[in-house]
C-alpha positions as CSV (number, residue, x, y, z in Angstrom):
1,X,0.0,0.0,0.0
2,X,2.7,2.6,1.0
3,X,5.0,1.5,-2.1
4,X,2.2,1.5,-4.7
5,X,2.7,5.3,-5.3
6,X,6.5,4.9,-5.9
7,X,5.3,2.0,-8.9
8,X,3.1,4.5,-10.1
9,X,5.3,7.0,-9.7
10,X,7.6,5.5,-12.5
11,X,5.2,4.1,-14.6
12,X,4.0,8.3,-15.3
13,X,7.5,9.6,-15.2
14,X,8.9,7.5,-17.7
15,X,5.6,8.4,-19.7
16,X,6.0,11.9,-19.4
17,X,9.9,12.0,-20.3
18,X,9.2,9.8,-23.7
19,X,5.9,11.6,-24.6
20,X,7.5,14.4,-26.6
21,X,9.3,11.8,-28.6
22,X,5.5,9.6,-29.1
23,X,3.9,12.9,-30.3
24,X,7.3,14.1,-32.5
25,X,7.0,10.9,-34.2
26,X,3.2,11.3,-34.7
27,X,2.9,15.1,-35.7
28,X,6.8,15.4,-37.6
29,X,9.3,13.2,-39.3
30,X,11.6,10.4,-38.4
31,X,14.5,12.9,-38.7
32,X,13.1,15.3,-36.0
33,X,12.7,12.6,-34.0
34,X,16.3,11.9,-34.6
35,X,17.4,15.2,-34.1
36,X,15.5,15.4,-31.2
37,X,16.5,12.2,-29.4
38,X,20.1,12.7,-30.3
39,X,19.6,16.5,-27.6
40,X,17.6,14.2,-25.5
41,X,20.4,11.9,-25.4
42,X,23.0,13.9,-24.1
43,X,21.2,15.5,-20.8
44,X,18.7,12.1,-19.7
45,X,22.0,10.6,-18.0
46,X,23.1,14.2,-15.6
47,X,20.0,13.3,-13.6
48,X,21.9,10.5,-11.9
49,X,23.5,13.6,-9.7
50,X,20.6,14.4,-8.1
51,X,19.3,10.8,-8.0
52,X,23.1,10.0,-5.7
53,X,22.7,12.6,-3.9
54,X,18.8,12.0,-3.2
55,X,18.9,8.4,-2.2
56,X,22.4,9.7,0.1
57,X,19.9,11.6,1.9
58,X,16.7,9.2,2.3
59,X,18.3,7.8,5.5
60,X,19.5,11.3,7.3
61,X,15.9,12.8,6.3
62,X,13.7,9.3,7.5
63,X,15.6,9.4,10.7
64,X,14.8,13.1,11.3
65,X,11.6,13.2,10.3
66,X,10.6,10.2,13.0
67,X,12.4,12.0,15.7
68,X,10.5,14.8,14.8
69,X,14.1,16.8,14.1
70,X,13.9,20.9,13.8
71,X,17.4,20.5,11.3
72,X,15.1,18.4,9.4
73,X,14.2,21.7,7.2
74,X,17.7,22.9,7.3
75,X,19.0,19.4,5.7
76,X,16.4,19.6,3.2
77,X,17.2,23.5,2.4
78,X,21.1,22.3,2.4
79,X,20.5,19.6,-0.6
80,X,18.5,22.5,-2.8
81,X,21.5,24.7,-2.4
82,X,24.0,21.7,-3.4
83,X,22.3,21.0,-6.2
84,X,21.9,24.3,-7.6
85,X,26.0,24.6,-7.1
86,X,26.3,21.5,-8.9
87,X,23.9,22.2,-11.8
88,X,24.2,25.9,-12.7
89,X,27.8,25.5,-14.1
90,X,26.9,22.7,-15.7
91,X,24.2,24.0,-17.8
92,X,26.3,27.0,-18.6
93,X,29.2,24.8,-20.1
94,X,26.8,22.7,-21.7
95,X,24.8,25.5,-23.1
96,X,28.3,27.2,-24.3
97,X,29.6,24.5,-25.9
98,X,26.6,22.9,-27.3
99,X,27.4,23.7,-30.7
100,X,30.9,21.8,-29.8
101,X,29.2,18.7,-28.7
102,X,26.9,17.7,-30.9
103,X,29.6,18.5,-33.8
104,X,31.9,16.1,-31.8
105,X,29.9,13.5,-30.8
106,X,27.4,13.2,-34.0
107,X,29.3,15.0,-36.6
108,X,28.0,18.5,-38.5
109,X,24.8,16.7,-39.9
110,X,22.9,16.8,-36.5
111,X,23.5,20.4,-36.4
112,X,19.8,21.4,-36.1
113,X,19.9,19.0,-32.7
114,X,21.7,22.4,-31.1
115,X,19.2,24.3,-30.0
116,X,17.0,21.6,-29.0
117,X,19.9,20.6,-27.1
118,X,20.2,24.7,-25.6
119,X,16.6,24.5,-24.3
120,X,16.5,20.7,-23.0
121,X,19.8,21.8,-20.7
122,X,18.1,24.5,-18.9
123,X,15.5,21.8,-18.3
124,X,18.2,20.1,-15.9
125,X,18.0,22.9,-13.7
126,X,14.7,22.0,-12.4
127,X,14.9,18.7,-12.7
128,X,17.7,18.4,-10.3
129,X,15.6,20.4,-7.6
130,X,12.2,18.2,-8.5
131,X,14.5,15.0,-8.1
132,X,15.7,16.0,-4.5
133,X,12.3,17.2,-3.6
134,X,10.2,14.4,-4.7
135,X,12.9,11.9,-2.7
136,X,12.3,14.7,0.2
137,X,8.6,14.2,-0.1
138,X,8.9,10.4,-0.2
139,X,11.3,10.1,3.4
140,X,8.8,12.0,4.7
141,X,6.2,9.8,3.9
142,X,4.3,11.9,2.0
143,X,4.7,10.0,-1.9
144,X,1.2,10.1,-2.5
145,X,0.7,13.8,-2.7
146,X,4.1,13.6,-5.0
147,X,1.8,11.2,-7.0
148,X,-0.2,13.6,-8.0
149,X,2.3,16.2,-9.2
150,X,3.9,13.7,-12.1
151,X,0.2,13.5,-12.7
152,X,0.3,16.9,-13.5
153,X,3.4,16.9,-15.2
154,X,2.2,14.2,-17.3
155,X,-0.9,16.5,-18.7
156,X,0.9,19.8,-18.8
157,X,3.3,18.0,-21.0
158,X,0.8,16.5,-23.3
159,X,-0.8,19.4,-24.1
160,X,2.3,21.6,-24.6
161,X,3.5,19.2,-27.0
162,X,0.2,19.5,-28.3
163,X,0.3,23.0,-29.5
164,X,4.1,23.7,-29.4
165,X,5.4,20.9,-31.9
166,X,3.4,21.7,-34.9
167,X,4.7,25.0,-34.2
168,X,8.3,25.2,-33.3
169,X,9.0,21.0,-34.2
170,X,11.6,19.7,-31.8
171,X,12.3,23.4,-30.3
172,X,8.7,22.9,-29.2
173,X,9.5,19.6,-27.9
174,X,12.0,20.9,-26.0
175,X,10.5,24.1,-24.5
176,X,7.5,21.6,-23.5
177,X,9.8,19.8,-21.3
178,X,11.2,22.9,-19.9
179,X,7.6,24.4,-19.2
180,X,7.1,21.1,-17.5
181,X,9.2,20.7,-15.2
182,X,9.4,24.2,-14.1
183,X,5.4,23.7,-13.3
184,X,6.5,20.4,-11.3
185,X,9.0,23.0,-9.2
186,X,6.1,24.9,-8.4
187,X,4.0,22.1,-7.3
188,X,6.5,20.7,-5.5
189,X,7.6,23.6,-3.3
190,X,4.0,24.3,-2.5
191,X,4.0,21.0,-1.3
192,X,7.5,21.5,0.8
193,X,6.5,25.3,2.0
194,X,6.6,24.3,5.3
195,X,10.0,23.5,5.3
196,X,11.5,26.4,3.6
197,X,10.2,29.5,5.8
198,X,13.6,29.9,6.8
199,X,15.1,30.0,3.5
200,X,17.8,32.4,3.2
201,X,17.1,33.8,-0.9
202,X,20.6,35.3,-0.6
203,X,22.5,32.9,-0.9
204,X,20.8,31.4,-4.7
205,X,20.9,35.0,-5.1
206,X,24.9,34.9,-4.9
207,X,25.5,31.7,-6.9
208,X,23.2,33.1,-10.0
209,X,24.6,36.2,-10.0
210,X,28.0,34.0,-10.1
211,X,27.0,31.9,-12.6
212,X,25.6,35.0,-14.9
213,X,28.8,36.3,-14.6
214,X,31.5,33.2,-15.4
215,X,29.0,32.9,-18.7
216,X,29.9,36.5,-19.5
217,X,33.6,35.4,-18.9
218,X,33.6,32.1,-20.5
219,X,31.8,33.6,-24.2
220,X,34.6,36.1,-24.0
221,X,37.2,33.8,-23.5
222,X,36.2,30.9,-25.8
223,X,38.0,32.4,-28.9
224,X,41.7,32.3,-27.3
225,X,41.1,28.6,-25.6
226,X,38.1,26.5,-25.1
227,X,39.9,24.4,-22.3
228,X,41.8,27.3,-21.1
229,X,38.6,29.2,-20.8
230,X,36.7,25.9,-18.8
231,X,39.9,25.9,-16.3
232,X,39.3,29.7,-15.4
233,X,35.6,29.3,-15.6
234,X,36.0,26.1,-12.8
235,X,38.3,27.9,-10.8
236,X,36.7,31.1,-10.4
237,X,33.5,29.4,-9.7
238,X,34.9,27.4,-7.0
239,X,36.9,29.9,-5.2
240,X,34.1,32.3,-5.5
241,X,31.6,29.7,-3.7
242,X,34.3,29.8,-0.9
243,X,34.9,33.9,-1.0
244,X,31.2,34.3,-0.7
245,X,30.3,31.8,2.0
246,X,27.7,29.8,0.0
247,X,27.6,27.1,2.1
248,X,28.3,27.8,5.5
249,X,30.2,25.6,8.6
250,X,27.0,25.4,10.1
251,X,25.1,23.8,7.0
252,X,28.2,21.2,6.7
253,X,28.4,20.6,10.4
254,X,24.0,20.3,10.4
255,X,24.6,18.1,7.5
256,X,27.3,15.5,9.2
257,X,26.2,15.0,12.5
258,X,22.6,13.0,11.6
């Protein structure tokens, strides 16, 4: 009874990541769907990030939660800021280089798969906070209200496709699944409020404004090196996490001790 959620759970999230590709195939060509999945491709495997880090957390969040722990909403406030950390700079090397790695990996014919590949990135950014939430929501023994999110997510994204593909093709595709998952974030912090009334907004404040900036940096210094300018882009972004106390001694020492 308490695990059948978690079945359907999967069963409408794997629905709703491959129902862009059903209706592409249906309203377009067997080369958008091509071009589309080739994008898809490339960002489907980052989510195991949030996923480790998620099920590193089920235990620590459980055992607070039963104890009826007050750092219970300062873990769960801790793994939102890790995960934005981790995914920001990611999407802005991706998104910089996309152009790079699709010639790379499937040569200059797939060239259209760019910007499909551009808008499906930014994607990630939600998805790594809906991950952590949803595994949040299901330590805390709450998976059947999470059930009703991918619900949602599963209709928002049909009817997006709906209107968006015969539009834009697989740039519709792909701003579907953007539209989608930012809906789930919203859905799924309503659902977590409680837990984030002591949210400090400063400090995603800090680590956007970072990240805006090293993309400034990185476009400008992209036509001396590529890997020169992803050394200084990594190294400025990690000593400027540490300059602007991101994370604090507090949150790692909360964070150890369950």
């Amino acid at each position: 009874k308490e695990s059948l959620p978690l079945a359907l759970y999967s069963l409408l999230i794997g629905l709703s990541n491959r129902v862009d590709v059903l209706m592409l195939s249906w309203m377009r060509s067997d080369a958008d769907v091509g071009l589309y999945s080739a994008a898809f491709r490339l960002t489907l495997p980052l989510s195991f990030i949030p996923v480790s880090l998620a099920i590193s957390l089920l235990p620590v969040i459980s055992k607070l939660y039963n104890d009826k722990d007050e750092s219970l909403g300062k873990i769960y406030q801790f793994s939102l800021k890790i995960m934005i950390c981790f995914v920001l700079p990611l999407v802005v090397v991706i998104y910089t280089f996309s152009e790079n790695i699709i010639r790379i990996l499937y040569t200059a014919r797939y060239a259209p798969s760019v910007n499909a590949l551009k808008i499906l990135i930014i994607t990630q950014v939600f998805l790594f906070l809906n991950v952590i939430i949803y595994h949040f929501i299901t330590a805390v023994g709450k998976q059947k209200k999470g059930l009703y999110v991918v619900g949602a997510m599963l209709i928002i994204n049909f009817i997006l496709n709906l209107f968006l593909i015969p539009l834009y093709g697989i740039e519709g595709a792909s701003i579907a699944t953007v539209i989608t998952e930012f809906s789930a974030l919203i859905l799924w912090i309503r659902l977590t409020r409680d837990y984030l009334k002591s949210l400090r907004l400063s400090s995603y404040i800090k680590i956007i404004v970072l990240n805006v900036f090293t993309f400034l940096l990185l476009k400008i210094l992209i036509p001396f090196s590529h890997l020169f300018s992803i050394i200084v882009f990594c190294i400025i972004q990690i000593f400027s996490l540490l300059l602007l106390k991101v994370i604090t001694k507090e949150e790692l020492y909360s964070f150890k001790t369950p």
